[in-house]
Backbone bond lengths (Angstrom), bond angles and torsions (degrees), N, CA, C in turn:
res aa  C-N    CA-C-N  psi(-1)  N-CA   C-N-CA  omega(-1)  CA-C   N-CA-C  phi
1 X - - - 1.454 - - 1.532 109.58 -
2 X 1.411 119.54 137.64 1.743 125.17 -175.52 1.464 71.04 -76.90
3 X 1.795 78.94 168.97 1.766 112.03 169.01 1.209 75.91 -157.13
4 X 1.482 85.19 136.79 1.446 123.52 168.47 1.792 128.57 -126.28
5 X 1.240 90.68 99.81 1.875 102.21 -178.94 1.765 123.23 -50.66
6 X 1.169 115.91 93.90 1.712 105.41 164.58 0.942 112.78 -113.82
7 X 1.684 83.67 151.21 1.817 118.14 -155.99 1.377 90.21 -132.00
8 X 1.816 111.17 113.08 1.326 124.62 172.51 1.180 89.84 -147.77
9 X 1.522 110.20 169.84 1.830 105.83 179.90 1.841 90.60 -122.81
10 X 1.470 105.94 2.55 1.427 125.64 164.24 1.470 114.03 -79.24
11 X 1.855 121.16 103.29 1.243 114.77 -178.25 1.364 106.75 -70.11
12 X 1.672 124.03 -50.91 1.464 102.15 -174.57 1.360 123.96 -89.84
13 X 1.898 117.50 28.50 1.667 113.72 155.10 1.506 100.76 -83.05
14 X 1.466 126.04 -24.52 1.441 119.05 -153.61 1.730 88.38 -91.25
15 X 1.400 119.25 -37.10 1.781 125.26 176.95 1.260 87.38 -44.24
16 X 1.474 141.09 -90.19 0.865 146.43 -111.65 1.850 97.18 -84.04
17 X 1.439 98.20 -54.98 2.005 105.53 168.79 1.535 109.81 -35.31
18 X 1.463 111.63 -48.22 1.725 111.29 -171.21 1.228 101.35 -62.29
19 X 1.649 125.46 -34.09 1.539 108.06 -150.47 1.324 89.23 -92.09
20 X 1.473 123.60 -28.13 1.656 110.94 176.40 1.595 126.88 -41.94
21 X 1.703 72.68 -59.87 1.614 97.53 -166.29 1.797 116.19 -56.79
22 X 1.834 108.66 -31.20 1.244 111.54 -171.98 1.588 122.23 -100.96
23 X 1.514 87.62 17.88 1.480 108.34 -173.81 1.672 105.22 -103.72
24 X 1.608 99.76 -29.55 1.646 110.01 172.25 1.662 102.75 -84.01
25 X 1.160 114.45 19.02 1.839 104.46 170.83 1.619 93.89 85.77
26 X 1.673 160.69 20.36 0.699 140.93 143.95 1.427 140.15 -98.82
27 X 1.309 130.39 145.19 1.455 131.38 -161.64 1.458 89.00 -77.25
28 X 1.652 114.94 150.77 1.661 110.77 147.03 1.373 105.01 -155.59
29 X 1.291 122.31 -176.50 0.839 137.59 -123.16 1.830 103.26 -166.56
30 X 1.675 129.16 129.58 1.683 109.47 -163.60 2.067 82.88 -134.30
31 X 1.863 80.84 157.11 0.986 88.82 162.23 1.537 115.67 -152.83
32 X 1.158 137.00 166.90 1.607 111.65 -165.41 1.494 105.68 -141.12
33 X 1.915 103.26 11.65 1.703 106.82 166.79 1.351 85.95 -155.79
34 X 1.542 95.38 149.72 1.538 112.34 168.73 1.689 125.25 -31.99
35 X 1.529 87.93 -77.92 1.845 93.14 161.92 1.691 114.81 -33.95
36 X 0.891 127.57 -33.85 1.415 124.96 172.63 1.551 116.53 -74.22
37 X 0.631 112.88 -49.06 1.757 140.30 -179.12 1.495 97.20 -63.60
38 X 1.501 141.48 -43.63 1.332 143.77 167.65 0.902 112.63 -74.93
39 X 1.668 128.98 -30.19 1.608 109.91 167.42 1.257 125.41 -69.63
40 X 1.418 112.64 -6.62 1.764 102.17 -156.88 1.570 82.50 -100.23
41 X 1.734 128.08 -55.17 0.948 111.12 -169.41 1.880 116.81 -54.94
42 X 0.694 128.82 -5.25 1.415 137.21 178.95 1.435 121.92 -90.51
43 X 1.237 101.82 -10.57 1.678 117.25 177.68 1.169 115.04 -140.11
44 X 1.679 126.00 7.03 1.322 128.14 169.48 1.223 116.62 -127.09
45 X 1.107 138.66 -149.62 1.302 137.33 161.79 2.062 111.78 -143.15
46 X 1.236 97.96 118.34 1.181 97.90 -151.66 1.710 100.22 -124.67
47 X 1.529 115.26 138.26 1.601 117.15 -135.05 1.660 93.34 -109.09
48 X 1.506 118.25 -19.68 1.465 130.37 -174.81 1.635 122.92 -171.58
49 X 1.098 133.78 105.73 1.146 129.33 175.44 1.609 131.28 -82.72
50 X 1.418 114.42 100.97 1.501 124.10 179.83 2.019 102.01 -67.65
51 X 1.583 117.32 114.31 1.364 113.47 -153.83 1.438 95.48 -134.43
52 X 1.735 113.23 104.51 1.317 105.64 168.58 1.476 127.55 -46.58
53 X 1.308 149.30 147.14 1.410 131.55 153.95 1.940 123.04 -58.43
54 X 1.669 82.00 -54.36 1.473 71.45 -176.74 1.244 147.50 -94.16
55 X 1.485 115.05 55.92 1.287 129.19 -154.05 1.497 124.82 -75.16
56 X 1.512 149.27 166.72 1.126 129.11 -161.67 1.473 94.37 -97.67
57 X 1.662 131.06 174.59 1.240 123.97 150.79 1.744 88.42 85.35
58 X 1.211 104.30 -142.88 1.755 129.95 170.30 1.456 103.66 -39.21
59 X 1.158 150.41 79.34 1.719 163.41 159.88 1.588 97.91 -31.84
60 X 1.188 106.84 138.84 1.664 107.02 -172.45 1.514 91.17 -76.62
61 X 1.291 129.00 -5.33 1.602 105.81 174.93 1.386 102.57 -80.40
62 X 1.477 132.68 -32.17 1.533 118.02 -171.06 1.574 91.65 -62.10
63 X 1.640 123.88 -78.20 1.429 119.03 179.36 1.052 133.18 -31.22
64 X 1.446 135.74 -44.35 1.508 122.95 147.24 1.740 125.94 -15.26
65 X 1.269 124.64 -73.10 1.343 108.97 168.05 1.317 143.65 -69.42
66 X 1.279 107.30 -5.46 1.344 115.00 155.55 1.567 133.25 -68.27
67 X 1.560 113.81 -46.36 1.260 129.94 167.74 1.551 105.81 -54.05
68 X 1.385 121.57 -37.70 1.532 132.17 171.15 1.267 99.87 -34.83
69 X 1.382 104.36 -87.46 1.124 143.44 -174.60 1.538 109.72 -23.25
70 X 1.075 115.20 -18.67 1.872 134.75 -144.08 1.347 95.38 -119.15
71 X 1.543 113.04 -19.49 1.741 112.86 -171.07 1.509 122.53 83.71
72 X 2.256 101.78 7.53 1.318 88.25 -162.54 1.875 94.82 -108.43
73 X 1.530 108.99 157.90 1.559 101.75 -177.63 1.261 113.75 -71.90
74 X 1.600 141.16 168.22 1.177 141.44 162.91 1.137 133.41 -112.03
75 X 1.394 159.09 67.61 1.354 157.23 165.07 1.924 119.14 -32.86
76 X 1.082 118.57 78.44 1.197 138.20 177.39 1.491 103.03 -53.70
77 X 1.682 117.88 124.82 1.603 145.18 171.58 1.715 86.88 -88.49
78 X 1.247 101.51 136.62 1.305 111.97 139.16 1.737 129.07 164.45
79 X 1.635 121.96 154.09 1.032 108.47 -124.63 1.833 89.39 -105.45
80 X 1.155 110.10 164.77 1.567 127.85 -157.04 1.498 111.43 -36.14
81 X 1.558 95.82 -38.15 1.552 105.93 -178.11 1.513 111.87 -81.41
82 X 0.881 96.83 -2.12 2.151 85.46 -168.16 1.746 113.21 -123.14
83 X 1.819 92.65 68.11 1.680 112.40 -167.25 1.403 78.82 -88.44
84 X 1.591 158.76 -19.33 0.920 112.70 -176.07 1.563 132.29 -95.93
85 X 1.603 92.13 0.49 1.588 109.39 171.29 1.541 107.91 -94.63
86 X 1.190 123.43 -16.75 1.641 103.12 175.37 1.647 100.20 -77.73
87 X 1.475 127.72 -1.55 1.550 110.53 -162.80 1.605 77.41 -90.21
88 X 1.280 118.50 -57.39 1.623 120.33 171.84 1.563 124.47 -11.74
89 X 1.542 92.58 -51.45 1.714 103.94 -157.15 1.219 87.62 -95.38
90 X 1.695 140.39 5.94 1.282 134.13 -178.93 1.944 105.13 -94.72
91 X 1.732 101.90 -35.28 1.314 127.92 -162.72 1.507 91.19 -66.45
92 X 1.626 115.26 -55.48 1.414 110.78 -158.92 1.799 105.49 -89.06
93 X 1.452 115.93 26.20 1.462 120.83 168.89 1.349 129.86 100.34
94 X 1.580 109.25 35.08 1.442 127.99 173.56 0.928 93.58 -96.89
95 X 1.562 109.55 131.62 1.780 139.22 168.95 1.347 123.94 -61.21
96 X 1.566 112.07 -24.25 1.405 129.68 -152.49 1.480 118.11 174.85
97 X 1.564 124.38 154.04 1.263 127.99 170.41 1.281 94.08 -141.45
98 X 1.715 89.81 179.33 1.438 119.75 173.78 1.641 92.94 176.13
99 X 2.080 84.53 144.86 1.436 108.90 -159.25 1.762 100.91 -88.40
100 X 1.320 118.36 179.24 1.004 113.61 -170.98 1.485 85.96 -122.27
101 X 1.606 131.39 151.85 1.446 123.05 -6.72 2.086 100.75 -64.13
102 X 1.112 103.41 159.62 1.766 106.25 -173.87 1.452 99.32 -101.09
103 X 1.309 116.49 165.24 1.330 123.87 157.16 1.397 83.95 -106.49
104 X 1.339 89.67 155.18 1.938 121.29 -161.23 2.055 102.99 -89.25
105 X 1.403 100.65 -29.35 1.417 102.23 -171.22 1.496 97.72 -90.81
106 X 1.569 122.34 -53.59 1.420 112.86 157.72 1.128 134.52 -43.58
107 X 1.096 139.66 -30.26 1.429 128.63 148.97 1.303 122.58 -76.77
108 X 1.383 131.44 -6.51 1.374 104.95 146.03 1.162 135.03 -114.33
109 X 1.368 109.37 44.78 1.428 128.67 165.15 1.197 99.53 -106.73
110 X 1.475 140.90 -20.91 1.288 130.16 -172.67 1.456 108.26 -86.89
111 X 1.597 101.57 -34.39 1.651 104.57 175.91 1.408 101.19 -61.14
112 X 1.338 122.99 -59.94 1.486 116.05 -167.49 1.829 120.13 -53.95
113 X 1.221 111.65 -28.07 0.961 115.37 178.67 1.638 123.48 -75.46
114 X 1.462 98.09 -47.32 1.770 111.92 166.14 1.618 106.10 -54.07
115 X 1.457 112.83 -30.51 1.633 105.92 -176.49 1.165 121.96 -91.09
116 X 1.961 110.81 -0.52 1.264 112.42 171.28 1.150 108.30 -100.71
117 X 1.574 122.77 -25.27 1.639 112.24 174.00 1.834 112.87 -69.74
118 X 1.354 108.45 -8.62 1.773 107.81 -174.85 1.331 97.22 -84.76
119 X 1.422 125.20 -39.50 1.553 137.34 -162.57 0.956 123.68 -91.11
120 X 1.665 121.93 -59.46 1.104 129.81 165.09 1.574 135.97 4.29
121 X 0.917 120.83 114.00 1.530 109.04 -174.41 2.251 105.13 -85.95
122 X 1.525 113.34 155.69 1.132 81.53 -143.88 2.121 69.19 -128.47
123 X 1.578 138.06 177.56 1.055 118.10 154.46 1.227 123.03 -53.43
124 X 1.793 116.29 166.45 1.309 116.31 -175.96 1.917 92.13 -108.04
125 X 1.163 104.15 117.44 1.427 122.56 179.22 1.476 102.82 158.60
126 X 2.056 95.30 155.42 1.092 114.74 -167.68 1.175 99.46 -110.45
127 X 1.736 126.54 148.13 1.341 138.12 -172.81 2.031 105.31 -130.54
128 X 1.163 116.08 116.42 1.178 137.57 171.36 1.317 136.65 -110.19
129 X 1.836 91.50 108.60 1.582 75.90 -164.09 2.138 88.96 -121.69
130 X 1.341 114.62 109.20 1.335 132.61 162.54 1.450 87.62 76.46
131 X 1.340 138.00 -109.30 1.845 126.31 -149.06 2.010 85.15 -107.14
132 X 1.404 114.37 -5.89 1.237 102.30 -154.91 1.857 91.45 -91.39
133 X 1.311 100.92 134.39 1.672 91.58 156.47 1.753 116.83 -144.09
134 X 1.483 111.27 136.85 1.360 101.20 -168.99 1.662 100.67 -122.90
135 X 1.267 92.30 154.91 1.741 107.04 -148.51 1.553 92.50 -122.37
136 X 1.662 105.24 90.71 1.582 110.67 -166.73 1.551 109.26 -75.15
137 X 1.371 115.93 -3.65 1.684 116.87 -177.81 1.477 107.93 -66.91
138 X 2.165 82.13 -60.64 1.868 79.72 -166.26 1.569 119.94 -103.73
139 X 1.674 95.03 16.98 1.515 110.94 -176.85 1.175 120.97 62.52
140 X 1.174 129.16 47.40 1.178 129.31 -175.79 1.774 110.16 -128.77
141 X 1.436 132.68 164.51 1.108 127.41 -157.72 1.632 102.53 -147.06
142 X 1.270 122.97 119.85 1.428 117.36 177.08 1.346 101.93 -133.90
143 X 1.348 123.68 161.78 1.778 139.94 -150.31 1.446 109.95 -152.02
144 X 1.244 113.06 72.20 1.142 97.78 171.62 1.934 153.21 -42.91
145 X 1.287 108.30 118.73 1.455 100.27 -158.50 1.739 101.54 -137.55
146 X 1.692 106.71 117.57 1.298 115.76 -171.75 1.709 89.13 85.56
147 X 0.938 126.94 61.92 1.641 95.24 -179.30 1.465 143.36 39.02
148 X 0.990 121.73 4.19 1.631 155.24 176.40 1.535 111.25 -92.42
149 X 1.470 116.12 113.14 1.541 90.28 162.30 1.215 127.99 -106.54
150 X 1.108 120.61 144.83 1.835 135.99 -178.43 1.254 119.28 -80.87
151 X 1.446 120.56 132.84 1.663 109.62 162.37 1.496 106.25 -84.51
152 X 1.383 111.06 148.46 1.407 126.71 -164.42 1.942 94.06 -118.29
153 X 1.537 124.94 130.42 1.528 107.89 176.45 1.700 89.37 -109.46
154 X 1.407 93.55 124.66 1.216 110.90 175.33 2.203 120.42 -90.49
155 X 0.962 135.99 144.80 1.577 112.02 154.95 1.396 113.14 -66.63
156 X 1.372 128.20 174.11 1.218 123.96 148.99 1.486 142.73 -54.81
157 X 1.388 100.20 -6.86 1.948 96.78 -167.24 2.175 73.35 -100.57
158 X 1.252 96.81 -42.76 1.483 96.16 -179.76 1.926 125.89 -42.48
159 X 1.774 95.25 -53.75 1.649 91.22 150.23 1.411 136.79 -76.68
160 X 0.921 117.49 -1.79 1.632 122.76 166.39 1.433 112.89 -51.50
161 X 1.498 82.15 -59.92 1.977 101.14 -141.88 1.883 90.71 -75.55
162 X 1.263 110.26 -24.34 1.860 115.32 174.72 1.459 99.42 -59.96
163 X 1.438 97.58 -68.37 1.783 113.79 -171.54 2.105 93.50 -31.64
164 X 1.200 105.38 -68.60 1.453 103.49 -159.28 1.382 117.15 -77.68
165 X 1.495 112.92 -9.99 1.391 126.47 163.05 1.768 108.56 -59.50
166 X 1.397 111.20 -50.86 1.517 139.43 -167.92 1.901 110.83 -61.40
167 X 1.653 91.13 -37.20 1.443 90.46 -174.91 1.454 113.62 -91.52
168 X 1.264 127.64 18.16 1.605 124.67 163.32 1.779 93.57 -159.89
169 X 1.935 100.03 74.86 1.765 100.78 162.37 1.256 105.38 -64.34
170 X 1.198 111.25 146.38 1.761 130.45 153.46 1.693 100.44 107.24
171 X 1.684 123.21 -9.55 1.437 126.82 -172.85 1.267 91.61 -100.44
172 X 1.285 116.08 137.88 1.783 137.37 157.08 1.207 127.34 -64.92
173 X 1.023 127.25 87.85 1.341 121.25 -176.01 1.337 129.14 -91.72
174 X 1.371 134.13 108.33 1.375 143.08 -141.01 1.688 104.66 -67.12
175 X 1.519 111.26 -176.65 1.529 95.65 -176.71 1.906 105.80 -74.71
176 X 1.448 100.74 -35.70 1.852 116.12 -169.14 1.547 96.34 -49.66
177 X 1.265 111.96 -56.94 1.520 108.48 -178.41 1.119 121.93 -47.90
178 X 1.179 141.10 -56.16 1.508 165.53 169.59 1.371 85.71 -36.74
179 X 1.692 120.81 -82.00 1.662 118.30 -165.41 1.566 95.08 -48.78
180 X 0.768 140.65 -33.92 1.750 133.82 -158.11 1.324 92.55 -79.50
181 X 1.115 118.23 -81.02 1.645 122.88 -173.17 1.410 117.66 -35.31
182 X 1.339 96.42 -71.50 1.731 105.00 -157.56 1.437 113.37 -88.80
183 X 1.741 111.24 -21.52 1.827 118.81 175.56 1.350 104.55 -95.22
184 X 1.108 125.87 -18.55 1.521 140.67 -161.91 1.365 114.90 37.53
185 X 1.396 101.16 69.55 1.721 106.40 -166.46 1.779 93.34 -155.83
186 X 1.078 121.04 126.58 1.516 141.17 177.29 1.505 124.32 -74.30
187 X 1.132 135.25 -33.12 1.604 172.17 -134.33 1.138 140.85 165.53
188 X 1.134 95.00 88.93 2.077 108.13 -165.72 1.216 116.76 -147.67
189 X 1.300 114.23 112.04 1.592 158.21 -175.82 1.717 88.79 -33.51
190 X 0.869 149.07 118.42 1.893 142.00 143.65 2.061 89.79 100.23
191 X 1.048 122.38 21.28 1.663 131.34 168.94 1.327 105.60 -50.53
192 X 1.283 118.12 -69.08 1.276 107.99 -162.05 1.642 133.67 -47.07
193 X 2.210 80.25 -32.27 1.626 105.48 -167.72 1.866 102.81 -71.18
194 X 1.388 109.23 -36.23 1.114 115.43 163.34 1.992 136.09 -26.04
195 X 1.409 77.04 -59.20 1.360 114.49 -176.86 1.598 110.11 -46.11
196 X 1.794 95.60 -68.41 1.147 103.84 -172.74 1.474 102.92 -67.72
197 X 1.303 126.15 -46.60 1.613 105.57 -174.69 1.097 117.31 -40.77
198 X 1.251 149.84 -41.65 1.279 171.67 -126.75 1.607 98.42 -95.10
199 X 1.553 98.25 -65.99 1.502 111.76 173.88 1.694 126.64 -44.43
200 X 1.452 102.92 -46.94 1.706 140.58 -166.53 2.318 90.52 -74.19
201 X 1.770 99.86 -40.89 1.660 86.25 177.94 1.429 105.50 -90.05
202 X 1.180 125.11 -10.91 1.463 121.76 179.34 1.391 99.93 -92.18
203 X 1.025 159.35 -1.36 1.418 143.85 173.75 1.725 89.78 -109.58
204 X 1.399 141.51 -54.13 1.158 111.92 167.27 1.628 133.99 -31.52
205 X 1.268 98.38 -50.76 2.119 92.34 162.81 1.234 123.47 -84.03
206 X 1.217 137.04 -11.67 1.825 126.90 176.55 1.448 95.27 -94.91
207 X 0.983 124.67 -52.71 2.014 127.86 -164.84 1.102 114.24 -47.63
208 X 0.998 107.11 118.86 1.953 88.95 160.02 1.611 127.18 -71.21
209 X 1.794 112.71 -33.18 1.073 116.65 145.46 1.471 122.61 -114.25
210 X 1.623 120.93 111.83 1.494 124.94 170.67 1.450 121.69 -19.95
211 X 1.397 99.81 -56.96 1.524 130.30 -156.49 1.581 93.78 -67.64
212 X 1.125 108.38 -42.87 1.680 112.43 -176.01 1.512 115.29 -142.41
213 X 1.992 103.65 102.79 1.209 110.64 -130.70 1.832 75.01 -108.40
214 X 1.080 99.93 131.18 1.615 118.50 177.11 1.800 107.97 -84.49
215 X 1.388 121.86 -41.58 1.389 128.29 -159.33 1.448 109.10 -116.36
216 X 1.386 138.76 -15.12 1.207 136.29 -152.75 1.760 89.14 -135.37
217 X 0.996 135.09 77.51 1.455 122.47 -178.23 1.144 119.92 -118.90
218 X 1.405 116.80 166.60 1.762 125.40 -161.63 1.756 89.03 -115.83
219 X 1.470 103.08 143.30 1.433 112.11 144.37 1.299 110.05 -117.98
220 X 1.508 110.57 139.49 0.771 143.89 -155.48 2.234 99.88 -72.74
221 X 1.647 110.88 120.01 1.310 107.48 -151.14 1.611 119.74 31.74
222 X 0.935 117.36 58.98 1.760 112.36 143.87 1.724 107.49 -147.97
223 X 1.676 118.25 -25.29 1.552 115.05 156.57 1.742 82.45 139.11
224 X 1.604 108.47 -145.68 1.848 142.41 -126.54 1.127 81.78 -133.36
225 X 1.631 113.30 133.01 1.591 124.17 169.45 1.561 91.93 -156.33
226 X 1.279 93.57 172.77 1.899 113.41 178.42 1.173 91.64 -132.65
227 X 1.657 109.72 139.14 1.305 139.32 -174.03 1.607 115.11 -114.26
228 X 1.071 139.44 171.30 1.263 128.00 154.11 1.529 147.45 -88.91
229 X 1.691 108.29 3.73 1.050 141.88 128.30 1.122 93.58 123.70
């Protein structure tokens, strides 16, 4: 059974998350300050973290990269007004959001989905596209640079969206596609902005220069493709 950690400093958003969440068959687990939220993951094992942004004390943006860091996914809270911290809390390695007030079925389609791109079993073969090669067995991603290859630590929505970028180089793939595939979501309010973050952390690790991305490129109206550089 997942367990899933929420971090609100709101007892009855996190009441209401438990009864969702444990009503869809999942264990969880609350916490309502950071420091709290770091002990459990450190002594439990914890399958997804639902992570307010605006928390008092410890700011869900410091905690965000830590939970990264931890291997665990993040589902970002946050409320209508504060688009410029979910792009934030997306930058520093959130998988996903959702605004507050939530729809109850949308968020747990997003959990299920974030827990199938972490879990998922994926084929066993490697796909290479120019220095990049991704290793769908053991999920792992290395880039060759200088002739050397590098391990690259990716998140999971981060190896997805490569993986499915990887399996048709030289095709454009629009932003809708991308949300379909790799967010598994059809219609979504702030998508595009999504998108590109996604893009903006994946060309920070393959590029050698971000700014002028040799392997990860956009055409201009048709979407995101990988090239061979």
């Amino acid at each position: 059974m997942n367990t899933i950690l929420i971090v609100d400093d709101e007892a009855d958003i996190r009441d209401v998350l438990e009864f969702t969440l444990e009503n869809a068959g999942y264990r969880t687990r609350q916490a309502g300050h950071g420091e709290e939220a770091l002990q459990i993951v450190s002594t439990e094992q914890v399958h997804l973290v639902i992570l307010d942004i605006g928390l008092p004390g410890i700011s869900g943006l410091e905690l965000c990269p830590q939970f990264v860091g931890l291997g665990i996914p993040v589902l970002v809270l946050s409320s209508h007004d504060r688009d410029d911290e979910v792009v934030t809390g997306l930058e520093v390695g959130a998988d996903d959001y959702v605004t507050k007030p939530f729809n109850h079925r949308e968020l747990l389609l997003r959990v299920e989905g974030l827990l199938r791109r972490t879990q998922g079993n994926r084929r066993s073969r490697n796909l290479t596209i120019g220095p990049v090669t991704v290793d769908l067995d053991r999920q792992t991603v290395t880039v060759l640079r200088d002739g050397t290859p590098a391990s690259i630590d990716l998140t999971p929505t981060e190896f997805d969206l490569l993986t499915f970028l990887a399996r048709s180089p030289g095709v454009p793939q629009p932003v809708d596609t991308l949300l379909r595939q790799v967010w598994n979501v059809s219609d979504w309010t702030s998508g595009e902005e999504m998108v590109k973050v996604g893009i903006r952390r994946l060309r920070k690790k393959i590029e050698r220069d971000p700014a002028r991305p040799e392997i990860l490129l956009n055409r201009w109206g048709q979407g995101y493709f990988l090239t061979e550089g």
